[in-house]
N, C-alpha and C positions, 0 to 999 in steps of 0.2 A: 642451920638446921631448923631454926624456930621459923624461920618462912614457908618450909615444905611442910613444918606440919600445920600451919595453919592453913597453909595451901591445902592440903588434902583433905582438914577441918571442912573448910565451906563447900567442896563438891564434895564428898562421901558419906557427910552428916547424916543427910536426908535418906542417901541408898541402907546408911546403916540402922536408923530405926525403920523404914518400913521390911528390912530383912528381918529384924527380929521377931515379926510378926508370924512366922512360919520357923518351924526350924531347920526346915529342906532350906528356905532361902537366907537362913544365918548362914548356916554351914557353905554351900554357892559362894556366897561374899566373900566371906573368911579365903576361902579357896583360890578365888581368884584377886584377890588385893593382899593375899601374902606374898607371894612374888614381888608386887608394887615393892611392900615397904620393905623388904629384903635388899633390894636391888637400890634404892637408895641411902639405906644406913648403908651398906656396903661399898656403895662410891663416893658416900661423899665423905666416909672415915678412909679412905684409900692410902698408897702410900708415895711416896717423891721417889723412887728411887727408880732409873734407867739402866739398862744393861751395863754390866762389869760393877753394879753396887750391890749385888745381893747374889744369894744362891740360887740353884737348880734354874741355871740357863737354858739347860735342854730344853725345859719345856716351851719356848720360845722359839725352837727349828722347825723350818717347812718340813714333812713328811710326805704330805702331798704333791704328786706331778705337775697336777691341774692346777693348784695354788701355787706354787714355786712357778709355773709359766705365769701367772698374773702375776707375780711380783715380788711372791713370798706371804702375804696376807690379805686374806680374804675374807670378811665377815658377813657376806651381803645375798651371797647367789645364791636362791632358793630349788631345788630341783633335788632329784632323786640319789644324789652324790653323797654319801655317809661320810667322806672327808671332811666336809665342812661343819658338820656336828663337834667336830674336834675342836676346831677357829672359832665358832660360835653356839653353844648350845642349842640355842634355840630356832637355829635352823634344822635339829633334827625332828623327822616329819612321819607320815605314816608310810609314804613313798618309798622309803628307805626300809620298810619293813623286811627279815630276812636277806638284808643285804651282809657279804663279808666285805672288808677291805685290806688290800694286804700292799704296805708301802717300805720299800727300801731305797735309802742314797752309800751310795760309796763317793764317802765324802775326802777330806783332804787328810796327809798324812796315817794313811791306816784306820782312820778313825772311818766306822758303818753306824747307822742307825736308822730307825723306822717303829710302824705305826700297823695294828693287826686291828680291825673294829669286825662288831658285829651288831646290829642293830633289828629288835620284834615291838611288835604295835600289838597296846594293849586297848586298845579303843578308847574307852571312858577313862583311863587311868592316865593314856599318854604313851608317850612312845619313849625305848631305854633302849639306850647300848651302851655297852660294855666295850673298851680297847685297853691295848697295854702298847706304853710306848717305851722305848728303850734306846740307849747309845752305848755303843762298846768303845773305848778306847784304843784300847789294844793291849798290847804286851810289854813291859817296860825291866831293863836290867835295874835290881836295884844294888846300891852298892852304901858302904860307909860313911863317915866322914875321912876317912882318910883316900879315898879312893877303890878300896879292895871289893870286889863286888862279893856279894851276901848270896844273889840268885834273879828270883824274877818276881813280877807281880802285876796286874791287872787292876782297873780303872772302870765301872759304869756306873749308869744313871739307869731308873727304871718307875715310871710311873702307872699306875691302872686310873682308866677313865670309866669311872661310872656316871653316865651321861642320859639326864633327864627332860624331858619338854613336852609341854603342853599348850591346845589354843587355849588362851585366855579368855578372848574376846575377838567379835569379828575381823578376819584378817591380821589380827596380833598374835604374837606366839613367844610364850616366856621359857626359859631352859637352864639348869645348873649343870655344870659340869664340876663333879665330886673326886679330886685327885690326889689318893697319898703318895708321898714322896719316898724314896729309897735308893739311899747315892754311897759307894764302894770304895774310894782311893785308897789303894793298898793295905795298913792296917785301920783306916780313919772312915769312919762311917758315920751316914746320920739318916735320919727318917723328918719328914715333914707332913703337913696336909697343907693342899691349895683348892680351887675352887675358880672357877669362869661364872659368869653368871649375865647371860645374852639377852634382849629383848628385838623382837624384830618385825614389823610392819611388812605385809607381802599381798599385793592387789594380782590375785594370778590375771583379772582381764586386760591387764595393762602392761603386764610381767615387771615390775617396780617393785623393788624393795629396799627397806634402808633399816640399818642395825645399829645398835647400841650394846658394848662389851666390857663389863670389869674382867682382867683378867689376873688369874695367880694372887687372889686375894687368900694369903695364906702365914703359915708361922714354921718354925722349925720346933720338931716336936723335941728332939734329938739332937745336939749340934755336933761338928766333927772334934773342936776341941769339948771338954766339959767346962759348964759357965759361959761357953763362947755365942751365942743367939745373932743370926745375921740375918737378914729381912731376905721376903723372897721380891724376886722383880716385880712387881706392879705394871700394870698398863690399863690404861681406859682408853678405847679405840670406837669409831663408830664408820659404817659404810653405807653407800647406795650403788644399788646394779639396776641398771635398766635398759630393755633388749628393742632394740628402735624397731616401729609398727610395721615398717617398709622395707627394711635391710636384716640380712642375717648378721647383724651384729650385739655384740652384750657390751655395754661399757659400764668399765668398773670406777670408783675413785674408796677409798679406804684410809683414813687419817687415824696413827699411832699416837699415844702419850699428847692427846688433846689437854689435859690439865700442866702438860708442862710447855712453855712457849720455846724455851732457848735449848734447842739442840746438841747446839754444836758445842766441839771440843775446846774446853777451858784451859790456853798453856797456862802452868802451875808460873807462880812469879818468881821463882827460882832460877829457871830457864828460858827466862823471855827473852836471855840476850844472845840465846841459839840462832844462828841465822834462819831455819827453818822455821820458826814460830813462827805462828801469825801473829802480825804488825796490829797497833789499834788501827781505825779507820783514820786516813790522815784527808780523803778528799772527799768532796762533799757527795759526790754519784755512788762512793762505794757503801755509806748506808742505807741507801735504795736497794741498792746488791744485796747485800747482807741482809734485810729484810724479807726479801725474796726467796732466797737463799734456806733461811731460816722456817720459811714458811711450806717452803716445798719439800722440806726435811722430813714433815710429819705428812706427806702424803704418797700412796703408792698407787698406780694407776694401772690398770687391766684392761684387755678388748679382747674380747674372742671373736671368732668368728664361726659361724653355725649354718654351714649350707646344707646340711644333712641334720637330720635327729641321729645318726649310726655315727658321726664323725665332728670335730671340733678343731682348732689349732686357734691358738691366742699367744699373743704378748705381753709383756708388761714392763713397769718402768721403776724405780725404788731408785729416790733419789739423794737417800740419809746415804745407800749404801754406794751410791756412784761417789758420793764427795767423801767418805769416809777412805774409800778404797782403790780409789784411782791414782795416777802418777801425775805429778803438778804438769808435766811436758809433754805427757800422753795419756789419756785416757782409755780408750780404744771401747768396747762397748758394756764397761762395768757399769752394775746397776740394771742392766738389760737381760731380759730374759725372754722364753718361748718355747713353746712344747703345742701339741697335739696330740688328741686318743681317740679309739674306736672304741664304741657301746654295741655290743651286739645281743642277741636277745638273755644269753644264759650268761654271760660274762662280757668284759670288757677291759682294755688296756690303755696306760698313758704313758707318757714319755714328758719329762720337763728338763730346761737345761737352763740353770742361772749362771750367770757369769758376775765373778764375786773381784776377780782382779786379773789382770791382765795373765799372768801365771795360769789361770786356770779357771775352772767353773764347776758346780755340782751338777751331777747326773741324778736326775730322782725317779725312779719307775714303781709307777702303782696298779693296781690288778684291784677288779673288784668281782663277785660271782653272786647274781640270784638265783638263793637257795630254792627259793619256792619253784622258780620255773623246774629246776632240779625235780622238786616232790613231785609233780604233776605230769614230768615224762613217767616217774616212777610206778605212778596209777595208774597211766595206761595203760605203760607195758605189764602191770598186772592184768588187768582188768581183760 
């Protein structure tokens, strides 16, 4: 911590006493170098902990078609898609202005969930939206300890995204995503607050961008037991998309939980002598592998393809989730994913399908509607 601030000491020193000279340009400074230091106390006090070590997993699910066809995460692709404001703040833009977005998966065992946004541009102030994300479980018998059942009871998750972003500086664009938390298992409830917080570089002549993400930097306000406090997921993630000069294609790359190296599943020393456990390395090629391995865990890779501005189809590739969820004798194409959607002028639809384990895959469909183009039939057919 003592080297960023000195680091930021010897280049800001300067901008901040000739800002003081005006108080239009204290205020400026101030404006746009709080984000900076926000964005740095906030990741580099971050937290260790990966999925199944904390609560409110949910927030963690693809909602998105277009993102679920890339691979499940996407922090990078800058364009008029209000989905992505969700995965990174600061990718929401003025573009997006009066856009809705409306996303559902009918996901596995009964269980549904999705993502409703709505995004207005204030000019000088920045551009907001508002969404609420949610997961139902479903229905569950509940019963005793002796067996006798009692009746029934219900299961969700439920978050509101108030979602902020501003340019900073040329070509930069800084964003918070502001999210309270509100989770139901039957009688055991708790309330939290989290928070994303994006920074994102975007040359639209070049169509190049690449992002940087704290995400779910947050606490449990409320826990389900009382006394009981359990961290939310963390993740610090950063991307680059860029749409080649010559070719209608976008290629993505996207790397998860960059401050943690070691991925993979740790068997507990209790059961190493499961025959299914992983073995330590006994030969010398298989720490090359495992290296590899390890390193491709934290990356998720995307290509769209874009022969049309009206039309899109892309794939993607997730490879924590192929080695996590595939059969040692058969894989078949877990980890792999792909969708397509049409943009037409007043709305637009997507379709995405991940394949999560040979059993089966999610289906995700997203719908988005510009409202403005709406108002402007509206006037004429006044008028």
């Amino acid at each position: 911590m003592l080297f960023f601030a000195k680091l930021m000491n010897k280049f800001e020193f300067k901008k901040f006493i000739f800002a003081t000279g005006k108080s239009e340009n204290l205020k400026k400074f101030y404006m746009k170098n709080l984000f900076l230091f926000a964005f740095l106390i906030f990741t580099l006090s971050g937290y260790s902990q990966i999925g199944g070590n904390g609560v409110y997993n949910f927030l963690n699910l693809t909602n998105s078609a277009r993102i679920a066809a890339l691979g499940g995460t996407n922090i990078s692709i800058y364009d008029d898609d209000l989905n992505f404001a969700k995965e990174n703040p600061a990718l929401l833009n003025s573009e997006m202005n009066k856009k809705l977005v409306l996303n559902y998966v009918n996901y596995f065992a009964g269980i549904n969930y999705g993502y409703a946004g709505y995004a207005d541009d204030f000019k000088k102030f920045g551009t907001i939206s508002v969404g609420i994300q949610y997961i139902n479980y479903g229905n569950f018998v509940a019963a005793d300890e002796t067996g006798i059942i009692t009746g029934k009871f219900t299961a969700a998750d439920y978050a509101l995204n108030i979602i902020w972003s501003k340019q900073l500086f040329k070509n930069i664009t800084g964003g918070v995503n502001f999210k309270p938390v509100y989770s139901h298992y039957e009688s055991y409830n708790s309330f939290g607050i989290a928070a994303d917080i994006g920074i994102t570089y975007y040359k639209k002549e070049t169509d190049f961008a690449a992002s940087l993400v704290a995400k779910n930097i947050g606490t449990q306000i409320k826990p389900y037991y009382k006394g009981h406090y359990e961290p939310v997921n963390f993740d610090l993630q950063a991307g680059v998309s860029k749409k080649l000069a010559h070719a209608p294609f976008r290629v993505n790359l996207t790397a998860h939980h960059i401050y943690k190296w070691d991925l993979r599943y740790e068997v507990p020393e209790d059961i190493t002598q499961i025959s299914f456990a992983q073995e330590p390395d006994t030969v010398k090629g298989e720490a090359l592998s495992n290296f590899l391995d390890n390193a491709m865990r934290h990356l998720i890779i995307g290509v769209e393809f874009l022969p049309l501005k009206s039309f899109y189809a892309s794939i993607g590739y997730n490879h924590q989730r192929h080695q996590e969820m595939k059969l040692i004798d058969k894989s078949g194409f877990t980890g792999f994913s792909w969708g397509f959607g049409v943009k037409l002028k007043k709305m637009g639809f997507s379709f995405g399908r991940a394949s999560y384990h040979l059993a089966g895959g999610s289906n995700h469909f997203s719908i988005y509607f510009d409202i403005s183009k709406f108002e402007k039939t509206e006037r004429v057919e006044v008028n």
